[in-house]
C-alpha positions as CSV (number, residue, x, y, z in Angstrom):
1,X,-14.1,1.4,-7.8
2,X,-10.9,2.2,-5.2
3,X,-7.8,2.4,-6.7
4,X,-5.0,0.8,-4.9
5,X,-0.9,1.6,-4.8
6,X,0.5,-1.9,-3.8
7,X,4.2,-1.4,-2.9
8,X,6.1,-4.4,-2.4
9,X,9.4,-5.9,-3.8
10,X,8.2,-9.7,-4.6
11,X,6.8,-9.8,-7.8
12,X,5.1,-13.3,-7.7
13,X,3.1,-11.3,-4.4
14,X,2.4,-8.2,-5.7
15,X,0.4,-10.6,-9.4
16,X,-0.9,-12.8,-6.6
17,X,-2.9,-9.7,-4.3
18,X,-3.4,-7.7,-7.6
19,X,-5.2,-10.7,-9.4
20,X,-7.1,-11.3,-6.1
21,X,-8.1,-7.7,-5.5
22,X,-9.2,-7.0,-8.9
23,X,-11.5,-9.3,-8.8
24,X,-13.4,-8.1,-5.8
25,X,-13.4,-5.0,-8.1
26,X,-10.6,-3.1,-6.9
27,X,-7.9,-1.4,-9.4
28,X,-4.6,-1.9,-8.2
29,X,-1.4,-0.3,-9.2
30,X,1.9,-1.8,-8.3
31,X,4.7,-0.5,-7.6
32,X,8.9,-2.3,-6.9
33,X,10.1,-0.2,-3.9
34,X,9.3,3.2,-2.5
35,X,11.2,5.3,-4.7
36,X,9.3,4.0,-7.4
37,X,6.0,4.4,-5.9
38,X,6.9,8.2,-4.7
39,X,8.2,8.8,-8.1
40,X,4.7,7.4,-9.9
41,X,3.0,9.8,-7.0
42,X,4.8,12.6,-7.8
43,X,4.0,12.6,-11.3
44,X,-0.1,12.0,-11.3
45,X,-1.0,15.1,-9.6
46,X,-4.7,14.9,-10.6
47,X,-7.4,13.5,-7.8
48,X,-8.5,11.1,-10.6
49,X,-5.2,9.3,-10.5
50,X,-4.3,9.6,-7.3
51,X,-4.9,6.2,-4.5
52,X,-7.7,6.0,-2.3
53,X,-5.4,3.5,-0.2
54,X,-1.4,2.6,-0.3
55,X,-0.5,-0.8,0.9
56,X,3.3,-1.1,1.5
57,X,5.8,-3.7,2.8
58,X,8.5,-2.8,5.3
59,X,11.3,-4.7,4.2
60,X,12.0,-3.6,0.5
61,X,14.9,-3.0,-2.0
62,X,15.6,0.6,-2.4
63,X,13.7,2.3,-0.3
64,X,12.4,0.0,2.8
65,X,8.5,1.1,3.8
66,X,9.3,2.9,7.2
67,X,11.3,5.6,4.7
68,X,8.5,5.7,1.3
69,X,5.2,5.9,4.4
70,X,7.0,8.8,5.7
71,X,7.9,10.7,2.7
72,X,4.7,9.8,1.3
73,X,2.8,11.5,4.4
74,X,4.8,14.3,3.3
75,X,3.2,14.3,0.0
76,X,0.1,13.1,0.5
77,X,-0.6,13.3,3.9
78,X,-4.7,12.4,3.7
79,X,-3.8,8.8,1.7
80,X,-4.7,5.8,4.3
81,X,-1.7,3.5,4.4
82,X,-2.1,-0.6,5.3
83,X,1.4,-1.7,6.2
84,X,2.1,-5.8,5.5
85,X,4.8,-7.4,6.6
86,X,6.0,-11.2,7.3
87,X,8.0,-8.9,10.0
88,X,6.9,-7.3,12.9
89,X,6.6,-3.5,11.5
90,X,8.8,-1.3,13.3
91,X,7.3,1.2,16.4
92,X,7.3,4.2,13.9
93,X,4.4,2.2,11.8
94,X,2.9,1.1,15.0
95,X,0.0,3.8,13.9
96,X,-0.7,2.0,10.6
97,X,-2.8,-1.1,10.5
98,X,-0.8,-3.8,9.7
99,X,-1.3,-7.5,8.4
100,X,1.3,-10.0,8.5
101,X,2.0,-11.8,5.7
102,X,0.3,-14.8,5.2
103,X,-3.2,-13.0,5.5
104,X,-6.2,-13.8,3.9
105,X,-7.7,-12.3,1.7
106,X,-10.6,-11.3,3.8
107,X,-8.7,-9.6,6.3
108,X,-7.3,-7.5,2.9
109,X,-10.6,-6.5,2.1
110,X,-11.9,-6.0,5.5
111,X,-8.6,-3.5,6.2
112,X,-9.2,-1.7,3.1
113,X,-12.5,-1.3,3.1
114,X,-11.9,0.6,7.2
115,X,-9.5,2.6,6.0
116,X,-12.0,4.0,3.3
117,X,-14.5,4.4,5.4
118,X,-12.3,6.6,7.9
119,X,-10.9,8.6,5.3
C-alpha cells in the first residue's frame, strides 16, 4: 500500500482526492500548507512513516508549494513530488509532473503510480 502526503489548503479537495485515493487502496495523509507538512516530516523520521509520494499545490496559505518542494528536497531529497495546480506551476517546478486542477482521477493514479515506479 503507498502512502501519500497530500498538501493543499482547500479542505473540501484535500476529503474529496483522499476519499478517492483510499479507495484505490492508497493511504493518504493530509496536510494545510507547507509548513505543516515539513513540520509532520520532520518529526516521523522512521522509513515506515515516511511518503512514498508528496502531492502539493502551488498556491497555498503559509507556505506556497514552490517554497515547501524546495525545502522538502532538502530534507528528503529521494521523495517523488506531483505538483497540482488550477495555475500554471511556476518554471522552478517545471521538473515536477504536474496536473491541473480539474483532473481525473485516472490521470491521479496514472501520475502516481510513474513516479513510484521511477523511484
Amino acid at each position: 500500500m503507498q502512502r501519500i502526503l497530500l498538501v493543499d489548503d482547500d479542505v473540501n479537495f484535500r476529503r474529496s482526492l483522499t476519499i478517492q485515493l483510499e479507495l484505490e487502496g492508497y493511504t493518504v495523509i493530509c496536510r494545510e500548507n507547507g509548513e505543516d507538512a515539513l513540520s509532520m516530516l520532520k518529526r516521523n523520521v522512521s522509513p515506515e512513516a515516511m511518503p512514498q509520494v508528496v502531492i502539493s499545490d502551488v498556491r497555498m496559505t503559509n507556505m506556497g508549494g514552490e517554497e515547501f518542494i524546495s525545502m522538502l528536497k532538502c530534507i528528503c531529497p529521494r521523495i517523488p513530488v506531483l505538483v497540482i495546480s488550477a495555475f500554471d506551476p511556476p518554471e522552478s517546478l517545471d521538473f515536477y509532473p504536474y496536473l491541473r486542477k480539474p483532473f481525473k482521477i485516472h490521470e491521479m493514479i496514472n501520475a502516481i503510480d510513474g513516479l513510484v515506479a521511477q523511484a
